[in-house]
C-alpha positions in Angstrom: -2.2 -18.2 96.8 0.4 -17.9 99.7 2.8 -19.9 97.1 1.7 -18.3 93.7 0.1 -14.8 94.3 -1.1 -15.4 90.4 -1.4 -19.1 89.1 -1.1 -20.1 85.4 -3.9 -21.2 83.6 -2.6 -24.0 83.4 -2.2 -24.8 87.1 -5.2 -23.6 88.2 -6.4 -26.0 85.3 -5.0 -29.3 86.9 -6.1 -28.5 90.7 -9.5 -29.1 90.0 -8.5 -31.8 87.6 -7.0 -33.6 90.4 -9.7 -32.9 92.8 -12.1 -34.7 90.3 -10.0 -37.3 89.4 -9.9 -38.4 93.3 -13.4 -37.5 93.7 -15.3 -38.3 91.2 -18.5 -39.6 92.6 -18.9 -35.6 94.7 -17.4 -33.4 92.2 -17.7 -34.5 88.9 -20.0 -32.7 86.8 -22.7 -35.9 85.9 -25.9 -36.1 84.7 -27.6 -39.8 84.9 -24.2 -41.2 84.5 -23.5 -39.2 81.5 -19.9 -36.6 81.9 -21.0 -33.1 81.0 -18.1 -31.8 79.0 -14.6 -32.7 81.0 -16.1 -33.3 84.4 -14.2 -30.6 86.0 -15.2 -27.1 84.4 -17.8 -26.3 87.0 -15.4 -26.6 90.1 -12.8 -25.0 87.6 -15.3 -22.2 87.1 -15.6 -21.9 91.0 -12.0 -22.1 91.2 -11.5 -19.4 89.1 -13.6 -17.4 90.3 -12.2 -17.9 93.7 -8.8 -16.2 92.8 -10.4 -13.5 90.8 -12.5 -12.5 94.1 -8.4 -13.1 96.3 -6.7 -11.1 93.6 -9.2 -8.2 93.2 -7.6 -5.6 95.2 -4.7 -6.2 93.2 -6.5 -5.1 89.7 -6.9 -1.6 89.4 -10.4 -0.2 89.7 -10.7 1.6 86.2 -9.0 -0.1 83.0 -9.3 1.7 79.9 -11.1 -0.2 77.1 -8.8 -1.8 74.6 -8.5 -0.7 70.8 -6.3 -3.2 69.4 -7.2 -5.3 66.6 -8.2 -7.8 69.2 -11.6 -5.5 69.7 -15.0 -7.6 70.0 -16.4 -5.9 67.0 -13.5 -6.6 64.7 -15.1 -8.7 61.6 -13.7 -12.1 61.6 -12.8 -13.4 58.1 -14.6 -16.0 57.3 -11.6 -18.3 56.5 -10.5 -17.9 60.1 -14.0 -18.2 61.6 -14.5 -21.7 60.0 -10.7 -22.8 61.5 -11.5 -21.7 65.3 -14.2 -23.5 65.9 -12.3 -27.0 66.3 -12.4 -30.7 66.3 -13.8 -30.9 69.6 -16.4 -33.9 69.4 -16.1 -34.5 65.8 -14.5 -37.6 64.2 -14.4 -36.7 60.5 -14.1 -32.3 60.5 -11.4 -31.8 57.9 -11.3 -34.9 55.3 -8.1 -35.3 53.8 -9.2 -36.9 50.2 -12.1 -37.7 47.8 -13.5 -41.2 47.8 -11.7 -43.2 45.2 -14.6 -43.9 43.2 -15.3 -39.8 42.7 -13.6 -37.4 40.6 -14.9 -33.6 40.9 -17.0 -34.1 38.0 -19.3 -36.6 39.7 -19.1 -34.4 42.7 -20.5 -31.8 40.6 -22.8 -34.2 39.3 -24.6 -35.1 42.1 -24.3 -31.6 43.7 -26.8 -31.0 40.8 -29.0 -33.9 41.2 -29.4 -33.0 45.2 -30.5 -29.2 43.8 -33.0 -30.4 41.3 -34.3 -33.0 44.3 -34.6 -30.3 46.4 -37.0 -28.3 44.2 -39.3 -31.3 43.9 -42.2 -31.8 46.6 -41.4 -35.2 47.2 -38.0 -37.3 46.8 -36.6 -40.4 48.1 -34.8 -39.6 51.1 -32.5 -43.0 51.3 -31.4 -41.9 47.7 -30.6 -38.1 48.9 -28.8 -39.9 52.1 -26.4 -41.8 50.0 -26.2 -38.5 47.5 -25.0 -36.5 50.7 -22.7 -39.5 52.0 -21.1 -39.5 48.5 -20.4 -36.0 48.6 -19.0 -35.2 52.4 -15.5 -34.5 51.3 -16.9 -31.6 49.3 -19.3 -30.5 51.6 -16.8 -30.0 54.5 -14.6 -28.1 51.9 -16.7 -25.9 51.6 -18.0 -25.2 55.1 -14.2 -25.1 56.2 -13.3 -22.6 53.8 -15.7 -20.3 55.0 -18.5 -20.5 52.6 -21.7 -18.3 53.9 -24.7 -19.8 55.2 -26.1 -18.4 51.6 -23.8 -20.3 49.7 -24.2 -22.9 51.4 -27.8 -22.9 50.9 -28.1 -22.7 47.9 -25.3 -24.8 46.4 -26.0 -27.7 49.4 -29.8 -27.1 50.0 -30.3 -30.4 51.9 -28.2 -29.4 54.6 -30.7 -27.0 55.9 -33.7 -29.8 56.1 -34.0 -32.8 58.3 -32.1 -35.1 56.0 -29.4 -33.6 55.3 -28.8 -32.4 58.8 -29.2 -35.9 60.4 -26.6 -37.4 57.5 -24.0 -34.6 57.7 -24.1 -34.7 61.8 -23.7 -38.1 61.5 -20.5 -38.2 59.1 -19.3 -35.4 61.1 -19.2 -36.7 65.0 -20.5 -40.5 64.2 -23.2 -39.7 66.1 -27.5 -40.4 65.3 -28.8 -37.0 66.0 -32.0 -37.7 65.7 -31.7 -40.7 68.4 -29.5 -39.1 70.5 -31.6 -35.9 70.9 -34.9 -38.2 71.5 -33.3 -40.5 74.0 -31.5 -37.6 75.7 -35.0 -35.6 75.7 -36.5 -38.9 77.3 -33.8 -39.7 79.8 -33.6 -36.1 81.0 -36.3 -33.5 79.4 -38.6 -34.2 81.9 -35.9 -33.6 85.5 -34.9 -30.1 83.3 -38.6 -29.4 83.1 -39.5 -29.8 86.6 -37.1 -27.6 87.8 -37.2 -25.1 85.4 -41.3 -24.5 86.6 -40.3 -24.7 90.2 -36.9 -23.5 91.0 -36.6 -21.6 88.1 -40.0 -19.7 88.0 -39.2 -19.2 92.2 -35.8 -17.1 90.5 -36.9 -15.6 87.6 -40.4 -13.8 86.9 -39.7 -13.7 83.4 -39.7 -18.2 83.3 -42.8 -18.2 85.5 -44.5 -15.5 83.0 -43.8 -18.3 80.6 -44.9 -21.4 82.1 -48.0 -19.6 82.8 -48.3 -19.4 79.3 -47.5 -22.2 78.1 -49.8 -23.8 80.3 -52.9 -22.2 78.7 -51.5 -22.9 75.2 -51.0 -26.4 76.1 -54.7 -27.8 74.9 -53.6 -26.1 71.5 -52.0 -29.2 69.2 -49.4 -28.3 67.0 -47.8 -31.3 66.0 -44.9 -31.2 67.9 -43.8 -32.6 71.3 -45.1 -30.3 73.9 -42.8 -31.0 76.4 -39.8 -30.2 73.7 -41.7 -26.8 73.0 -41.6 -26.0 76.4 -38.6 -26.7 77.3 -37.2 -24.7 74.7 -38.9 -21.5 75.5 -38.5 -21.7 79.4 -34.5 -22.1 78.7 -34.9 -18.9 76.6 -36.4 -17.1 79.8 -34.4 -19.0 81.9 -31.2 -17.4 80.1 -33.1 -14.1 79.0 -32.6 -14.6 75.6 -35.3 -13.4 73.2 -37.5 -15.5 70.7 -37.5 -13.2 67.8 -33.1 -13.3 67.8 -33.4 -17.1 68.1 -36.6 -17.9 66.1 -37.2 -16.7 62.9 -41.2 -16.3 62.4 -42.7 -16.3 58.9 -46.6 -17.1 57.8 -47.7 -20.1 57.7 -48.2 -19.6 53.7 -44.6 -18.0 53.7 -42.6 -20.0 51.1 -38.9 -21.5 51.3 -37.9 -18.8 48.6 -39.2 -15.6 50.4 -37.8 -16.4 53.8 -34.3 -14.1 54.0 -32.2 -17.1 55.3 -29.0 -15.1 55.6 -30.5 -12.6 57.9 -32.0 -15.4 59.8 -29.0 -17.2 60.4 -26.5 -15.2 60.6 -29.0 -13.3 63.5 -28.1 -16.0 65.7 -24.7 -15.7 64.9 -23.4 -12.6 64.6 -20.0 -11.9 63.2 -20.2 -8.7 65.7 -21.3 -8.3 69.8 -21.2 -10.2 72.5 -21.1 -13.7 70.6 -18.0 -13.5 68.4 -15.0 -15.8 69.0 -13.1 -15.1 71.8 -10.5 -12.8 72.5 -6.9 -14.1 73.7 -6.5 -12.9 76.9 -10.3 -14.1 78.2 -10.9 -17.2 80.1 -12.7 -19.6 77.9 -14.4 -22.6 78.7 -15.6 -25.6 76.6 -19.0 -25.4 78.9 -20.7 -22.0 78.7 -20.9 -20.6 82.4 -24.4 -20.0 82.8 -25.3 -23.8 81.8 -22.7 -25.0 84.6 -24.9 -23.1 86.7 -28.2 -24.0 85.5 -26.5 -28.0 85.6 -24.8 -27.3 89.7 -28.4 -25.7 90.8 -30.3 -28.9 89.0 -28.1 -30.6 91.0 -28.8 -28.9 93.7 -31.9 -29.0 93.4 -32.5 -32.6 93.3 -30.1 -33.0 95.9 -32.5 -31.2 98.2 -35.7 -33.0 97.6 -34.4 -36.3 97.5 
């Protein structure tokens, strides 16, 4: 500060960098050898906030709310929306051409075919794999172009069940998502879980409200993992979130048809609020700061009771 009253983003980017890159095995962000995003952003974070707390007589006390076009609320066209969110982790985001043995008649085609499967109550899901595989490059068009999670529905209706999920994610980063999330879920579900009904119910009445509850709904079988349930919902305490703007709760005899699913959706991800892209002039960082928290007091955490 004595040398630069203000640093650039930039150079207050490659301090911690540096400091990482010596360091690595006390500052780099690491969970069971895995690198959480770049390995830096939570001492960047700390950094960063260092300076804003040096600088802050400097800032006057009262700035007048901004009513440019840059506003939170201002609708993002759809077009736009699809081109911010980036490459980051993806192998295969924008493909360039058709495979050579399709035309966009037999993408058509088998657009079709996947629609008329999807109706069915049972189909062969190797066949609807190798449909979705086929037709990737029009898929992506689509989704890059801004298409709405209606359209999208209902012209790519695999997409929103376990199939097509896994097969898209996969073309998409290269990546198993299935295997990845259960192996990651094994490897790590049960540290997260620990702390989250010690340390974090110790923080946060609203987490120990819900371990408490989970714990009586425990003998109740549901069919899924009960570890993933409740890891799930104490995260949502943890970071105050609310289950009805995540979740989307229908009857059990609710069909596929009555369920609103762009109101669902698009409730999780509002064009307007708080969770819209990002304006210009705010720092942004490829790790949200409340999970560099929740991973530094983890870490923390175990240090401690090791």
């Amino acid at each position: 500060m004595k040398i630069c009253e203000s640093p650039s983003k930039q150079n207050s980017t490659a301090i911690p960098k540096k400091m990482v890159a010596k360091y690595p095995a006390s500052l780099q962000d690491v969970i069971d050898g895995d690198i959480v995003g770049a390995g830096y952003h939570s001492l960047l974070k700390q950094f960063q906030n260092r300076l804003e707390n040096v600088k802050r007589t400097n800032v006057p006390k009262i700035r007048k709310r901004s009513t440019t076009e840059d506003s939170d609320t201002e609708e993002i066209p759809a077009e736009r929306k699809a081109a911010v969110q980036d490459t980051y982790g993806c192998v295969n985001w924008n493909v360039k051409f058709m495979p050579l043995n399709e035309t966009k008649e037999s993408q058509l085609e088998k657009q079709e075919m996947m629609k008329m499967k999807s109706k069915a109550t049972n189909f062969d899901s190797e066949e609807v794999s190798n449909l979705l595989k086929a037709t990737y490059y029009t898929q992506r068009k689509d989704i890059n172009n801004g298409a709405s999670i209606q359209q999208l529905c209902e012209n790519w209706p695999f997409l929103y069940q376990e199939v097509g999920m896994c097969t898209h994610f996969k073309q998409l980063t290269g990546i198993d998502l299935k295997e990845m999330f259960l192996k990651s879920l094994d490897k790590k579900g049960q540290r997260l879980l620990n702390f989250l009904k010690t340390v974090g119910a110790e923080k946060k009445p609203k987490v120990l409200q819900t371990a408490a509850k989970l714990d009586v709904l425990r003998c109740q079988p549901e069919g899924c993992s009960e570890d993933l349930k409740d890891m799930v919902l104490l995260l949502l305490a943890y970071f105050d979130e609310k289950e009805e703007v995540m979740f989307h709760y229908v009857e059990q005899s609710c069909l596929v048809e009555d369920v609103d699913v762009e109101k669902c959706f698009f409730s999780i991800n509002p064009e307007k609020g708080t969770k819209v892209e990002s304006r210009k002039n705010k720092k942004q960082l490829p790790v949200n700061p409340r999970v560099l928290t929740l991973i530094a007091d983890l870490a923390d955490h175990e240090w401690r009771t090791d």
